[in-house]
C-alpha positions, 0 to 999 in steps of 0.5 A, spaced: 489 416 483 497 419 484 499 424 488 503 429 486 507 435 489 507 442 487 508 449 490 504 454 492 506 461 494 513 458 496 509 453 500 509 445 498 503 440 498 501 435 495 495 433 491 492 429 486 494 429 479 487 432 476 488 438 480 486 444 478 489 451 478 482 453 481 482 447 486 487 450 490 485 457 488 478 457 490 478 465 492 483 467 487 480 475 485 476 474 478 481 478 473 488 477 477 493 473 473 497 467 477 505 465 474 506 459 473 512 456 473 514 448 470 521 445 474 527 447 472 524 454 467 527 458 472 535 461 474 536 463 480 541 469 482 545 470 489 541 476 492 546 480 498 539 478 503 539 473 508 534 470 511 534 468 517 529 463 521 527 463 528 523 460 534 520 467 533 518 467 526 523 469 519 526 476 518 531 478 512 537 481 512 541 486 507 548 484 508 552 490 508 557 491 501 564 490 504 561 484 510 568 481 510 565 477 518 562 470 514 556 467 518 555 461 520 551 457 515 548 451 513 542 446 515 543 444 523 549 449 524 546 454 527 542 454 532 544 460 536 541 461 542 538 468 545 545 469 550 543 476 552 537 481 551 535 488 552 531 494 551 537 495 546 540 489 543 540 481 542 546 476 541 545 470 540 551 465 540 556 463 541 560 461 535 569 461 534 570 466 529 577 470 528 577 477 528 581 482 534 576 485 537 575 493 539 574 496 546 571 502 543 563 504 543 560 505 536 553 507 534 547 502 531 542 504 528 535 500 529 535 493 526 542 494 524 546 487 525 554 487 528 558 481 530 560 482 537 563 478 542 563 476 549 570 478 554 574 481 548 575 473 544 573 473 539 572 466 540 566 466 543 562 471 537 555 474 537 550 476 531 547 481 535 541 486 533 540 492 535 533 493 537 534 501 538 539 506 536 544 506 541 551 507 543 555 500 546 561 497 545 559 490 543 565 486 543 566 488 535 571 490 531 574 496 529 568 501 526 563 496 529 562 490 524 556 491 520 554 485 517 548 488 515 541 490 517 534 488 518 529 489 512 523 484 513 522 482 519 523 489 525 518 487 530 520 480 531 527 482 534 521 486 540 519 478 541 526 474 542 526 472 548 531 467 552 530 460 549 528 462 543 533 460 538 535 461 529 535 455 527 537 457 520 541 461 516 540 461 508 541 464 502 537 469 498 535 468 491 532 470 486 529 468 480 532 471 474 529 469 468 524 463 465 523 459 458 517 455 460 513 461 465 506 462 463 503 468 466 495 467 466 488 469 469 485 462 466 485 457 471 482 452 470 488 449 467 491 442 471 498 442 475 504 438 474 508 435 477 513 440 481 509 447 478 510 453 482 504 457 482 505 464 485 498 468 486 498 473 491 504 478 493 505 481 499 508 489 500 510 491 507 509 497 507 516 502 509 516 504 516 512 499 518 512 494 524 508 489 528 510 491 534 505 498 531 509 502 538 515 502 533 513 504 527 516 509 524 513 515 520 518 519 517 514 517 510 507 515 512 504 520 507 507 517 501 506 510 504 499 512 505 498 513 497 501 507 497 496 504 501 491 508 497 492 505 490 493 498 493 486 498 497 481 493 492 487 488 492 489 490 485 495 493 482 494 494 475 499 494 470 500 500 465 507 499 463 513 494 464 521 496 463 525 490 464 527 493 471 520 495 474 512 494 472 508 500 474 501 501 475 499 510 474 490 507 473 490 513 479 492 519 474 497 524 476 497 525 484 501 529 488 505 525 493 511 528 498 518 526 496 520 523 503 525 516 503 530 517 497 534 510 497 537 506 492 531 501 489 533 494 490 530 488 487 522 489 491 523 495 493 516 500 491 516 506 490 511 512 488 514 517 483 514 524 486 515 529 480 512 530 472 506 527 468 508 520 473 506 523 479 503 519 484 505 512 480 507 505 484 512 502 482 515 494 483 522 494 481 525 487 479 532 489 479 536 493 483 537 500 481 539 506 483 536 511 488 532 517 484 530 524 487 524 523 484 521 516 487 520 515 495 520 509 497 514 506 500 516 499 502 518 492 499 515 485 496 515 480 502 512 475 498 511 474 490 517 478 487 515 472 482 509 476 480 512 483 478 517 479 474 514 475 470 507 478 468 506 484 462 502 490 461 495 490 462 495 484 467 492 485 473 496 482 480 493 480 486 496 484 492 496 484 499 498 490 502 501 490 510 497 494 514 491 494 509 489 502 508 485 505 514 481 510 513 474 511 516 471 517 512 465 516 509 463 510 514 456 510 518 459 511 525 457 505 527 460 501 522 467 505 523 467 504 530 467 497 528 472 496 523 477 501 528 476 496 534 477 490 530 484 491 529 485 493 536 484 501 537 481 505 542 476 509 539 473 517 540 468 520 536 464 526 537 456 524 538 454 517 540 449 516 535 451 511 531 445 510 527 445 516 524 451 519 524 456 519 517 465 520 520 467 526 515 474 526 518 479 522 523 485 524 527 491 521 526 489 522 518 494 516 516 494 508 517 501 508 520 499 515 525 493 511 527 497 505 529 502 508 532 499 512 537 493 505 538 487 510 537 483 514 532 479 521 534 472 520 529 469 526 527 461 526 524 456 529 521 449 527 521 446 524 515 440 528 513 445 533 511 450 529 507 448 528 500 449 522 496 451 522 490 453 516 484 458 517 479 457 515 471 464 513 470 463 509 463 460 516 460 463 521 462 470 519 465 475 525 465 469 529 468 468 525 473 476 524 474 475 531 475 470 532 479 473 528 485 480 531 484 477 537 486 471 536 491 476 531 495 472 524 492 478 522 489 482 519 495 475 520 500 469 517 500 467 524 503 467 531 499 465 538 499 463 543 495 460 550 496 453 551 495 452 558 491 445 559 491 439 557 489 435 559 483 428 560 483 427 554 487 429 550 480 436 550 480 441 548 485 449 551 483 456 550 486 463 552 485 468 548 486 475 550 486 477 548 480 484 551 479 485 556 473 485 553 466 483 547 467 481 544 461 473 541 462 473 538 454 465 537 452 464 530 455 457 527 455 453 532 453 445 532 452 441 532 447 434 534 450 431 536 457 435 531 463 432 528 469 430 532 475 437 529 479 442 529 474 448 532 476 452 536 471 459 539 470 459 546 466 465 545 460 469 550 457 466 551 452 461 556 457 464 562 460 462 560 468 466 553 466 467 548 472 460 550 475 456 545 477 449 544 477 442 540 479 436 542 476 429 541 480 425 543 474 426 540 467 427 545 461 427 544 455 433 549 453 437 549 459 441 544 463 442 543 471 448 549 471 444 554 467 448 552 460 446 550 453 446 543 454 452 543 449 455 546 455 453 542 460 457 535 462 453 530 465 457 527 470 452 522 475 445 524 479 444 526 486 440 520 490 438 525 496 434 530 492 429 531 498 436 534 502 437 539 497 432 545 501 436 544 506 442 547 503 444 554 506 447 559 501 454 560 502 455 555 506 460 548 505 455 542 502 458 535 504 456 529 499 458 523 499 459 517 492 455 512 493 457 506 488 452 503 484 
């Protein structure tokens, strides 16, 4: 049988020519569309990034608008050696180059990169990395010679050590356009000779590093948003522009305005003010900054995907770090999770059977990493109760709901416990905010079950109060309204909890998916 070689993610292989795009998928997410590309579909355009390959992995540089010192480049001519290393900085070289140097100090920012050089000739030049904001003179020219900065790849300069080596320096490049790319969640379609096939996009999250001590967290809340979207691996395209794709399934989110800076191709944003508020972002061409976008990290890998896919596709991605957030969880089972990615764990109680995490401490992924330890706070789980959500039947109610009990970003809420009528009925008041519009959804048309959780609709005076019922009725719901008052909104898992509630007080529930 021949072999033939396609690429996948970037990466060759080589495989039999009865291969399917399943074969070499095997665990592809059902649902999530692949890009296929036939050989020579696609044009590729100059983008102002390098990457660069080291001993120590690749990183990628933007070079700076106005660079006028070229770089070394081309297969076998590099081979820069690490010259010299410090807390501050790293050069690698030497290489002949003609500039005057200046024997002036200058100030680099983390991850800038700047042609110095070694006893002021500039003969015996250096690409030098900054590995911290820091004063020094480099041998440079004047102003420094900012060749560019570090935009992928931060943590590895933390790594160069003596010996280690760049070993290439190439051009970035960018597809721009396609006659023969298909878009596609069928894979049962066999390859062809030279096919690329892109499945999977990564997106490093801004601030970001792998050393987790150099993380930044300047922009950690919308970066959690972020994170928060892409926690089931999926982004959800609800809109294509010719120089973004979107994903807004989350609904209109407050985020934080944080990081404005210009929007370059793979650059992702979420949108910070207006009826888009809390959408994602994926830009597939450059554009500028926007006082109503934060930016929130960049595609490392698979801009391919965003490029050529429309509305209504459903992409596989990768965020790094993926979200860590541990509300919810049985104590033992977040414990677990926090000591696998390496962090020192603190909780409140050492009962890790019976006891639910309601709240941790730093809130945020990046926070967490940074600092290497995360403080757990819990509740027993006898006063937490369960609750599940009828999401087909009743979505804008639901929507609600979890937006203003907490539910929508964790996966534990609160509610307050008004009292308890009668021993037959149990009523909250959640803090729904004036004017919120709860429009008849799901109403019933005879007496309900004994756990079915319901929402007051506005067409009630108590609107937005929600109720159980522990005694059917044959005229009212569980909030005390006509049942054309009354939202149906899911069922409470743990009736047998409900006695235990205290009037007045903040009752905890947490969804559980069924």
């Amino acid at each position: 049988m021949t072999d033939i070689h396609v690429f996948l993610n970037g990466e060759q292989k080589t495989v039999e020519e009865t291969t399917t795009i399943k074969d070499l998928l095997p665990n592809q997410p059902e649902g999530t569309s692949v890009v296929l590309l036939l050989p020579g579909s696609v044009s590729r355009e100059k983008t102002p990034h390098l990457r660069l390959t080291t001993t120590a992995g690749d990183i990628v540089i933007e070079l700076a608008k106005k660079t006028t010192f070229p770089l070394p480049t081309g297969e076998g001519k590099e081979n820069l050696r690490v010259h010299f290393d410090d807390r501050n900085s790293v050069s690698f070289g030497p290489f002949p180059q003609e500039f005057t140097p200046d024997k002036n100090s200058y100030r680099y920012d983390r991850g800038m990169v700047c042609l110095g050089s070694g006893g002021y000739d500039s003969r015996n030049a250096y690409l030098t990395f900054s590995r911290r904001e820091h004063m020094a003179d480099h041998g440079a020219a004047k102003g420094g010679a900012i060749l560019g900065k570090v935009i992928y790849g931060l943590g590895i300069m933390n790594r160069w050590k003596n010996g280690d080596m760049i070993t290439r320096i190439e051009e970035v490049f960018s597809s721009t356009d396609s006659t023969n790319a298909k878009v596609t969640s069928d894979l049962s379609a066999v390859v062809k000779e030279g096919m690329q096939i892109f499945s999977e996009m990564v997106v490093t999250a801004e601030g970001y590093q792998e050393d987790h001590a150099g993380i930044d967290c300047g922009c950690t809340e919308s970066v959690e948003h972020m994170l928060f979207c892409l926690r089931e691996n999926r982004l959800r395209i609800d809109r294509t522009a010719s120089t973004y794709i979107r994903d807004h399934t989350e609904g209109k989110l407050f985020v934080p305005q944080e990081r404005q800076k210009p929007r370059r191709e793979g650059t992702v944003t979420i949108r910070t003010a207006g009826k888009g508020s809390g959408a994602l972002y994926i830009y597939t061409r450059d554009v500028p900054s926007n006082q109503h976008h934060t930016r929130t990290g960049s595609v490392t890998r698979g801009i391919e995907l965003a490029k050529f896919s429309t509305e209504k596709n459903v992409l596989s991605v990768r965020p790094v770090p993926e979200l860590l957030d541990l509300r919810g969880l049985p104590l033992g089972e977040a414990v677990g999770l926090a000591k696998k990615r390496g962090l020192k764990v603190m909780a409140d109680n050492k009962d890790v059977n019976n006891r639910v995490v309601i709240n941790q401490k730093p809130e945020t992924t990046l926070e967490v990493l940074k600092e290497g330890k995360v403080s757990l706070y819990t509740m027993d789980l006898k006063d937490v109760i369960d609750i599940s959500l009828d999401y087909k039947k009743a979505p804008l109610s639901v929507d609600l709901f979890r937006r203003v009990t907490g539910l929508k970003r964790y996966a534990v809420g609160t509610m307050p416990f008004i009292y308890n009528v009668d021993d037959e009925m149990y009523l909250f008041k959640p803090p729904f905010s004036t004017g919120t519009n709860i429009i008849p959804e799901n109403t019933p048309k005879k007496p309900v079950k004994t756990d079915t959780l319901a929402l007051t609709n506005d067409s009630r005076h108590a609107v937005g109060m929600v109720g159980i019922r522990v005694v059917e009725n044959v005229e009212y719901g569980p909030t005390g309204e006509p049942f054309g008052g009354t939202n149906i909104i899911g069922k409470v898992l743990d009736m047998d909890k409900l006695s235990m509630m205290k009037e007045g007080g903040t009752v905890y529930i947490r969804e559980v998916k069924e």
